[in-house]
C-alpha positions as CSV (number, residue, x, y, z in Angstrom):
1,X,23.4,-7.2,24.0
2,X,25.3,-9.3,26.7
3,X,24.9,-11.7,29.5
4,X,26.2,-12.0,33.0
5,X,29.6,-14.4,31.6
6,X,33.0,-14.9,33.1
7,X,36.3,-16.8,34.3
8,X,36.7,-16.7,37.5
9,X,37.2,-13.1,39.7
10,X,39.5,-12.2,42.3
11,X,36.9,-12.7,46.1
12,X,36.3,-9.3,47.5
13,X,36.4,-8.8,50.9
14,X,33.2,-7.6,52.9
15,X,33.0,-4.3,52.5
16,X,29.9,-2.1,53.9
17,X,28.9,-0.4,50.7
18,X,28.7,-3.3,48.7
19,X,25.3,-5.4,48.6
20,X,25.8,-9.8,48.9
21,X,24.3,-11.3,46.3
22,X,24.0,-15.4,47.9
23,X,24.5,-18.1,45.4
24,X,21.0,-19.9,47.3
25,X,19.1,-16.6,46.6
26,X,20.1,-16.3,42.7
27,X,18.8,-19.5,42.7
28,X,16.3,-19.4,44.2
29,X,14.9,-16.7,42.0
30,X,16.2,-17.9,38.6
31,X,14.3,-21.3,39.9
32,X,10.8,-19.3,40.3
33,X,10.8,-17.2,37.5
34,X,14.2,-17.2,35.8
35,X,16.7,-14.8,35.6
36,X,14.1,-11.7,35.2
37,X,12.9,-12.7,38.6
38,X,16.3,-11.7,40.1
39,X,16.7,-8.6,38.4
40,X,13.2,-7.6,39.2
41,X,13.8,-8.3,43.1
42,X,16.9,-6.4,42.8
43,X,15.2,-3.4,40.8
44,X,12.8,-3.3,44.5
45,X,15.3,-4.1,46.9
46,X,18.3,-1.4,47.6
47,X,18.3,-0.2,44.0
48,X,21.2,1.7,43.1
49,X,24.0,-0.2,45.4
50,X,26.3,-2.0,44.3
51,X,26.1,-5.9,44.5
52,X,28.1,-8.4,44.4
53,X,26.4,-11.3,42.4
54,X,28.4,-14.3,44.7
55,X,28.4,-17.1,41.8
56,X,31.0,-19.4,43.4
57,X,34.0,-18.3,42.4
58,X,33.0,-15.4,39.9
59,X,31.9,-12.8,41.8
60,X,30.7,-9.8,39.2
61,X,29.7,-6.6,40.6
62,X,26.2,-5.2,39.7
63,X,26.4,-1.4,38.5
64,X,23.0,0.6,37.8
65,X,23.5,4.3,39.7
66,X,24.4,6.6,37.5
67,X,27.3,7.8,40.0
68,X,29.3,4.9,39.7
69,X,28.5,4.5,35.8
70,X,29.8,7.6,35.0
71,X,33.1,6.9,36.9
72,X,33.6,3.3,34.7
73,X,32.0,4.8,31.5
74,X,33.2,8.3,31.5
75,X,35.8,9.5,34.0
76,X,37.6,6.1,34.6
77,X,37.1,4.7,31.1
78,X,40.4,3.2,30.2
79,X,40.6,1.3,33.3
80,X,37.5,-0.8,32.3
81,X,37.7,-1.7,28.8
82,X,36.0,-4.6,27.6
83,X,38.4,-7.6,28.9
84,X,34.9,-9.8,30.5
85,X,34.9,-13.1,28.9
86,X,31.9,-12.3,27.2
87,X,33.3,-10.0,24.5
88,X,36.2,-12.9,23.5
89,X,33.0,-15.0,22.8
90,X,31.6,-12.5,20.8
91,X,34.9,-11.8,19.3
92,X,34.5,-15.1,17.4
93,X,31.1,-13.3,15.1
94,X,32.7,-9.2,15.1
95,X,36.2,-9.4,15.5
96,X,38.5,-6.5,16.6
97,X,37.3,-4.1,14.6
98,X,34.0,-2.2,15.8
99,X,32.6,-5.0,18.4
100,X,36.2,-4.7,19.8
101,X,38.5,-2.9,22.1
102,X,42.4,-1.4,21.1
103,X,43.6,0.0,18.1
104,X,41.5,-2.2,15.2
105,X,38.3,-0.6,17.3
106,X,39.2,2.8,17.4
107,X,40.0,2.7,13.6
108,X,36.6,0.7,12.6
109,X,35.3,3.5,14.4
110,X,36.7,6.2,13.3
111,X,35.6,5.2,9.2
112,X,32.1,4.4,10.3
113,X,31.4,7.3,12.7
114,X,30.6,9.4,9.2
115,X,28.6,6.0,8.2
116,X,26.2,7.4,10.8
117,X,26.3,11.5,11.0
118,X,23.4,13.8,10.0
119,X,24.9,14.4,6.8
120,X,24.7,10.7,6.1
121,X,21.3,10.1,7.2
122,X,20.0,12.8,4.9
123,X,22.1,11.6,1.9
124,X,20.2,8.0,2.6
125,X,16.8,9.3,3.4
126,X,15.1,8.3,0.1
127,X,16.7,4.9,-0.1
128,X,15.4,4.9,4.2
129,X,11.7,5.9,3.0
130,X,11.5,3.3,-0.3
131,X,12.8,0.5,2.3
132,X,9.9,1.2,4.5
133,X,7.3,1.9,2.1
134,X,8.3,-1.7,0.7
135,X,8.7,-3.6,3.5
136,X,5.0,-2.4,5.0
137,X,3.6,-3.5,1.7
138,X,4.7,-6.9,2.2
139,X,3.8,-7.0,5.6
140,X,0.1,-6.0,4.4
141,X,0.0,-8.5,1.9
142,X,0.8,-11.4,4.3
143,X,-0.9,-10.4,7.0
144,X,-3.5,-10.5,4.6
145,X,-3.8,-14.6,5.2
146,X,-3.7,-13.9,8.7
147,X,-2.0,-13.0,12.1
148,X,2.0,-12.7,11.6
149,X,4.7,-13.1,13.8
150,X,5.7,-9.5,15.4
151,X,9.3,-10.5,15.4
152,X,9.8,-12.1,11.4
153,X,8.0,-9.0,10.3
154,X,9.9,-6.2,12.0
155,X,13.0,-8.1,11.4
156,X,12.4,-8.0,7.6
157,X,11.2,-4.3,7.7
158,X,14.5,-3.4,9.4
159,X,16.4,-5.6,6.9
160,X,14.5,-3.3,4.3
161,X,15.5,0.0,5.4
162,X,19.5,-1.2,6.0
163,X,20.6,-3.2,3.2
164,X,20.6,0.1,1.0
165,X,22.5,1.8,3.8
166,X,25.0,-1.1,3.8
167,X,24.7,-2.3,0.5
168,X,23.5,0.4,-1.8
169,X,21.8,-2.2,-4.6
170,X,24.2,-5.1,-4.9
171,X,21.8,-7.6,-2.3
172,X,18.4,-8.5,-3.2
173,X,15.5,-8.4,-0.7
174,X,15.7,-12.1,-0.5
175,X,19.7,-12.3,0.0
176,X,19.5,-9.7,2.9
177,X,16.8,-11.8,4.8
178,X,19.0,-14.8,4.8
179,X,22.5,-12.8,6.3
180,X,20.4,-11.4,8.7
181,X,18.7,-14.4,9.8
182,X,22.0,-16.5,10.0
183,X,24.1,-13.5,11.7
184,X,21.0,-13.5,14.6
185,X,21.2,-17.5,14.6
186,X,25.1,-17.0,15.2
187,X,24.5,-14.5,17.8
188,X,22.3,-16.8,19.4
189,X,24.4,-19.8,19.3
190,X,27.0,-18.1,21.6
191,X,25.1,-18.5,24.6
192,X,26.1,-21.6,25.6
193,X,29.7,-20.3,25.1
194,X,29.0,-17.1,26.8
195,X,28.1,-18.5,29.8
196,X,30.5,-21.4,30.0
197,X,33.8,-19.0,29.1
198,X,36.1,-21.4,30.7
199,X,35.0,-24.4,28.6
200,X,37.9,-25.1,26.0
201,X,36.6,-24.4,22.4
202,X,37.2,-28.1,21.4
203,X,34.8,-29.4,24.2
204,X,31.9,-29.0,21.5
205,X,28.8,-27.0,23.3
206,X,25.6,-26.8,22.8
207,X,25.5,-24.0,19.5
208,X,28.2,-24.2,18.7
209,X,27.1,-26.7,15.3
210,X,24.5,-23.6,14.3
211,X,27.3,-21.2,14.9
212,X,30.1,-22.9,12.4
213,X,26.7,-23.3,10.0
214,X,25.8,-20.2,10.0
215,X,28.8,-18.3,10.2
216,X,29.2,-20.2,7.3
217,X,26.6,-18.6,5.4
218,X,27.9,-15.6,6.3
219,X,30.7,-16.0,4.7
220,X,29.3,-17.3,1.8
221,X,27.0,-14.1,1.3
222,X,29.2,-11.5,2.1
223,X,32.4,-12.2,0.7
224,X,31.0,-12.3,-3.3
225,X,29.7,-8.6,-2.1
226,X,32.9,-7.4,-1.3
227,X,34.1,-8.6,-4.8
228,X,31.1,-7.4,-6.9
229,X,31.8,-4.0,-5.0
230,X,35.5,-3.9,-6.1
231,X,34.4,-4.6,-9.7
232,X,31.2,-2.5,-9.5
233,X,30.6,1.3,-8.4
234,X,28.6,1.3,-5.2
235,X,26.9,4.3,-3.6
236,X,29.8,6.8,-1.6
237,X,27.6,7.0,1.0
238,X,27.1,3.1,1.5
239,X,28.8,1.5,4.5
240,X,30.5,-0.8,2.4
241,X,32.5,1.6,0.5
242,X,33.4,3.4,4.0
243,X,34.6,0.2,5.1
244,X,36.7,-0.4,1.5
245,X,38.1,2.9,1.4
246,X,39.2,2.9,5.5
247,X,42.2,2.1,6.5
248,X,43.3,-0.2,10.1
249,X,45.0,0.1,12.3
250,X,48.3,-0.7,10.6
251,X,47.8,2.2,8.0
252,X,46.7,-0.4,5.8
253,X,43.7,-1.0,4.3
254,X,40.7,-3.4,5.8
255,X,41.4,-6.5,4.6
256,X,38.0,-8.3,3.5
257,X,37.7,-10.4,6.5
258,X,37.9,-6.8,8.9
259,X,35.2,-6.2,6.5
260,X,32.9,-8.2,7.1
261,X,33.7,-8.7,10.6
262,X,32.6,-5.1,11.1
263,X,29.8,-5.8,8.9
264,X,28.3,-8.7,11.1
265,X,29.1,-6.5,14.1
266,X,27.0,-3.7,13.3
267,X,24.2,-6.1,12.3
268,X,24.3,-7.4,15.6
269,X,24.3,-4.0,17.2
270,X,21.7,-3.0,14.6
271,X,19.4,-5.4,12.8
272,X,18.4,-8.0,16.0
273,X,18.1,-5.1,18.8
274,X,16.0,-2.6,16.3
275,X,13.4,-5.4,15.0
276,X,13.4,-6.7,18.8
277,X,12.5,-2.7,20.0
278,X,9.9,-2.6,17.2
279,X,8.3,-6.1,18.2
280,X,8.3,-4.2,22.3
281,X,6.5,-1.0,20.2
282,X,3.3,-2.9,19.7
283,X,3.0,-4.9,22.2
284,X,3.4,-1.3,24.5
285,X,0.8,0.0,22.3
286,X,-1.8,-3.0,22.5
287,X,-1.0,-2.6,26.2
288,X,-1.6,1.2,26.6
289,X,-4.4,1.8,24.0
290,X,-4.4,5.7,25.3
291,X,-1.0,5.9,24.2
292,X,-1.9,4.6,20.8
293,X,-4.4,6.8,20.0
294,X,-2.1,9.9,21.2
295,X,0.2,8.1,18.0
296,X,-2.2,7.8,15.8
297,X,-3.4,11.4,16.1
298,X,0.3,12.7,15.9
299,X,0.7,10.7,12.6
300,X,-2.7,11.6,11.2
301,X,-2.0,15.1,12.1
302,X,1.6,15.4,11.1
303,X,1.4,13.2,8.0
304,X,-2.3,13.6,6.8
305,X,-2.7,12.0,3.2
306,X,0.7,13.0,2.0
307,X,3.5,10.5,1.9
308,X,6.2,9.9,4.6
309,X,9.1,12.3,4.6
310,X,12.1,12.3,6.7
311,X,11.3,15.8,8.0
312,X,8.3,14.5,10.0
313,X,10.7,13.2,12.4
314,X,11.1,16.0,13.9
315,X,7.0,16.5,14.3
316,X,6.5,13.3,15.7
317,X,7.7,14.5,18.9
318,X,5.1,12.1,21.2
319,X,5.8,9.0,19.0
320,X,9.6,9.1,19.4
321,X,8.9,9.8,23.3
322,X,6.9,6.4,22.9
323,X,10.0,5.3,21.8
324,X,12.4,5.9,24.4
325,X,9.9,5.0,26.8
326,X,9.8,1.7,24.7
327,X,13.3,1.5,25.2
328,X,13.5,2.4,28.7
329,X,11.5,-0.7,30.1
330,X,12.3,-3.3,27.6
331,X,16.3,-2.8,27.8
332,X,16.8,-4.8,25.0
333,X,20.6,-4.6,26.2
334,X,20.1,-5.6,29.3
335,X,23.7,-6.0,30.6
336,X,27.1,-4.6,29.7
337,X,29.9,-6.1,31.2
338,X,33.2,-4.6,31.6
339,X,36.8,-5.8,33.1
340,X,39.0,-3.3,36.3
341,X,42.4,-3.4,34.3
342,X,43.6,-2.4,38.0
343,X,42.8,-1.7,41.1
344,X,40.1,1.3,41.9
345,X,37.3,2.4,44.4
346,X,34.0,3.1,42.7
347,X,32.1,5.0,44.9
348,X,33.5,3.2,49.0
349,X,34.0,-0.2,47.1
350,X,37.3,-1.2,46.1
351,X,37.7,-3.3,43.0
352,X,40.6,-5.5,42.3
353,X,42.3,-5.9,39.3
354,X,40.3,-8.4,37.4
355,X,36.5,-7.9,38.5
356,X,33.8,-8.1,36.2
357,X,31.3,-5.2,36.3
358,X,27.9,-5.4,34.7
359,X,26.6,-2.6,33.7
360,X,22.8,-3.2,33.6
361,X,20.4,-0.5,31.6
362,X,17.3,-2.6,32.9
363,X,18.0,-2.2,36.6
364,X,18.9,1.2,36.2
365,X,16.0,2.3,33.9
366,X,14.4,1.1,37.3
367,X,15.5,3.6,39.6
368,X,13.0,5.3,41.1
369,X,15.6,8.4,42.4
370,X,15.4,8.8,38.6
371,X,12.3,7.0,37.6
372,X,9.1,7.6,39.9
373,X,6.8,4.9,39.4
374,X,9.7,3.4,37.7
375,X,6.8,0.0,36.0
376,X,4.7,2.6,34.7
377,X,4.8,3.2,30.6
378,X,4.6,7.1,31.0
379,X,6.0,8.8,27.6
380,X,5.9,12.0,28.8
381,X,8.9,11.2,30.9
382,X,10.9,12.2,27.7
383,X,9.6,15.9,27.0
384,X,12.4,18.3,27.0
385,X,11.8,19.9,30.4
386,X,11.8,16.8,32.1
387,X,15.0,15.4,30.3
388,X,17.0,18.3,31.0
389,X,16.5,17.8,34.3
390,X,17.3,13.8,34.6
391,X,21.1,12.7,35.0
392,X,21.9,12.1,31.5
393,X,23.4,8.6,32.9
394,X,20.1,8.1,34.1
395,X,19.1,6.4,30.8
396,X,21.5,4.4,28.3
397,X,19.9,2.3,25.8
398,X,22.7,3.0,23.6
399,X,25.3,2.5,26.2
400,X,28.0,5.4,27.4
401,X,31.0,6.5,27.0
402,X,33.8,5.6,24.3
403,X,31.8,2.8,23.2
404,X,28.6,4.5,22.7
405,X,26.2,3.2,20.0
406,X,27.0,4.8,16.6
407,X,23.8,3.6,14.8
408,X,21.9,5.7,17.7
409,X,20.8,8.4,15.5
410,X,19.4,6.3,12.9
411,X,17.9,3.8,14.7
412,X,15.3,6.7,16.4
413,X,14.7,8.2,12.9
414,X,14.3,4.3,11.7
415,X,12.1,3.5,14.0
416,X,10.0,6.5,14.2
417,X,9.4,6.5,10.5
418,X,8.5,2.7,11.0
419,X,6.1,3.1,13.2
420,X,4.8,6.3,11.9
421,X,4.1,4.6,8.6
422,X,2.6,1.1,9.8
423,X,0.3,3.5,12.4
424,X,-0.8,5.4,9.5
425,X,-1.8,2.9,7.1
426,X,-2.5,-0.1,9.7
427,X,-4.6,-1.6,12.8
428,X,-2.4,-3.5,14.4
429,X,-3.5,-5.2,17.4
430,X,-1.5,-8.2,19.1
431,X,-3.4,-11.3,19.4
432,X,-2.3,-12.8,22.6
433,X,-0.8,-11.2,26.1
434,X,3.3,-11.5,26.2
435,X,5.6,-11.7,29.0
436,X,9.3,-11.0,28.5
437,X,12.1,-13.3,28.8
438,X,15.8,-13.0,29.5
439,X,18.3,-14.4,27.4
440,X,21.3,-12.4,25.2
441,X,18.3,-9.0,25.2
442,X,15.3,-8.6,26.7
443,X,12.9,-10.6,24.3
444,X,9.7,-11.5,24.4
445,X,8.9,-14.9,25.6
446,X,6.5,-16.8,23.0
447,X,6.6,-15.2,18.9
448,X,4.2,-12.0,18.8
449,X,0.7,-12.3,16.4
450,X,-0.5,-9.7,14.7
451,X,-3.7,-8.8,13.4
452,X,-2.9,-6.5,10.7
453,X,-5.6,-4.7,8.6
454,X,-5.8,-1.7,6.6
455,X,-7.2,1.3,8.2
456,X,-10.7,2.3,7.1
């Protein structure tokens, strides 16, 4: 989850291979239909080149073929790390640890990569399944009273499923709603600061009152945790005994505020982007009713009367396909940025020391080299023999590289099991057409209704 944020870029000079980008013709497009509008006319025009987005002074370059991202993500990876003014905004919610970059990263990451491995996932399965079963009763039972709000209701499903896998039992249902809604009203309150990096922190911004409130909160949640999981025994397999029992960068242990830090950072990763993905589910369903009856007859199929268990994941090949095609045009991540720690040539451009690239998953989930038909919701994109044959780079919800998205794995079996159950036991239709909106992800642009009623 980023934004197009920076200080000010060393001017490239005209070079043939890279695309202008005007200042009047950003403008012009953010003026007409906001900041989708630009992407969208880049996605038609040229797509694949690299531009130069010519913002006075900052001059980011815009990276979507996967050529040129596997040289910054893969093969050239040191030389980009993530120096863009964005991160040191973000920096002020995660830390150093996991939503970093240096030595505090690599060590957050090495103690949660087994958070996250196969072995882990089965170990939390039951505590996974009880989370959802729970969380679609309560969505039943108010939806009962009428249409709900897509996003609340996915967001509190999610929160469901992870607080075991974060927690074990030590937060209540009620506790875990309230860090997840003030760690997603931090993250929103850095806009303002993301796109004004330059602005001194005491020249108070716009958010930056709801981010001291609510990072507040934060604290105020999370650090009795840490202590009643000192005191208390607290499930091996829960994040925040990984996270206890790791050690930094220093050889030391975490201290509780590289705890927490890591905490909120995975949240961010985790909790905002899944629920937003989940809200994108039905409205691609309501959308593409052929596509929900292909789910529904999976899940009826797969499932039948029996309860949900973890091994129908791998059954429900054509829902997770929905999925990633979910994920493929709503890039809730829509930008990455990255910083040339010196000077390079990606593909004929050079790049100075300096340069902000943005990586962008939306533009280059639109490449039609890769992506024929690229607006069309086609699952069937993902089958196996057509995968194998698309440049793995091709398609990066989850990012690339070093940095690649740990929670990747669960989030599919998450989401699959989500929308497996809810399709199983529920009509869901959405109430009202929805257009997306740009702003930290790709959201939609007015709160999603729901008509939610028990199938017959």
């Amino acid at each position: 989850m980023s934004t197009i944020s920076g200080v000010q870029t060393p001017a490239e000079p005209e070079h043939p291979a890279l695309r202008p980008v005007p200042l009047r013709a950003i403008w012009k497009d953010v003026r007409r239909g906001g900041p989708l509008e630009l992407l969208d006319r880049l996605a038609r025009e040229e797509p694949g080149r690299i531009a130069q987005l010519r913002l006075g002074p900052f001059r980011p370059l815009l990276v979507t073929h996967p050529d040129h991202l596997r040289h910054v993500l893969r093969d050239h990876a040191d030389n980009y790390p993530r120096g863009a003014a964005m991160w040191s905004a973000l920096g002020r919610l995660t830390g150093d640890g996991i939503g970093g970059e240096g030595p505090q990263w690599h060590a957050s990451r090495q103690i949660l990569q087994s958070a996250f491995s196969g072995a882990h996932l089965r170990q939390m399965s039951g505590a996974m399944l009880d989370g959802i079963t729970a969380g679609t009763d309560e969505l039943v039972e108010r939806a009962a009273a009428g249409p709900v709000d897509a996003g609340t209701e996915m967001t509190r499903l999610v929160q469901r499923v992870i607080d075991p896998v974060f927690f074990g039992d030590l937060i209540p249902a009620g506790e875990g709603d309230r860090l997840g809604e003030s760690i997603a009203t931090a993250m929103g309150s850095l806009l303002w600061r993301m796109a004004l990096p330059f602005v001194p922190h005491a020249v108070p911004l716009p958010g930056d009152l709801a981010f001291w409130r609510a990072t507040r909160t934060v604290r105020r949640i999370l650090q009795p945790l840490l202590a009643e999981a000192r005191r208390h025994a607290v499930p091996e397999h829960s994040v925040i005994t990984k996270l206890m029992r790791g050690t930094g960068a220093d050889g030391r242990p975490l201290t509780d505020q590289q705890i927490v830090d890591d905490i909120v950072a995975l949240f961010v990763a985790g909790s905002e982007s899944s629920a937003i993905a989940l809200t994108w589910v039905w409205v691609a369903l309501a959308e593409h009713p052929e596509v929900l009856e292909g789910v529904r007859e999976e899940v009826d199929r797969v499932i039948g009367d029996g309860g949900l268990r973890r091994d129908h994941v791998r059954e429900l090949s054509y829902t997770r396909m929905v999925l990633r095609e979910v994920l493929r045009i709503y890039s809730v991540g829509w930008a990455v940025p990255r910083m040339a720690a010196a000077d390079d040539v990606l593909g004929d451009v050079p790049v100075r020391a300096g340069t902000t690239l943005v990586i962008s998953p939306y533009l280059t989930h639109r490449l039609p080299e890769f992506w024929p038909d690229p607006l069309r919701f086609d699952p069937l994109r993902f089958t196996r023999e057509r995968s194998r044959t698309r440049d793995p780079l091709a398609y990066l919800p989850f990012g690339d590289g070093v940095h690649q998205c740990l929670g990747e794995a669960f989030f599919l079996e998450e989401a699959t099991l989500v929308v497996a159950e809810l399709v199983r036991r529920c009509d869901i239709a959405v109430a009202d057409p929805v257009r997306p909106k740009l702003s930290l992800t790709v959201q939609p642009r007015q709160p999603v209704r729901l008509r939610v009623a028990p199938r017959a």
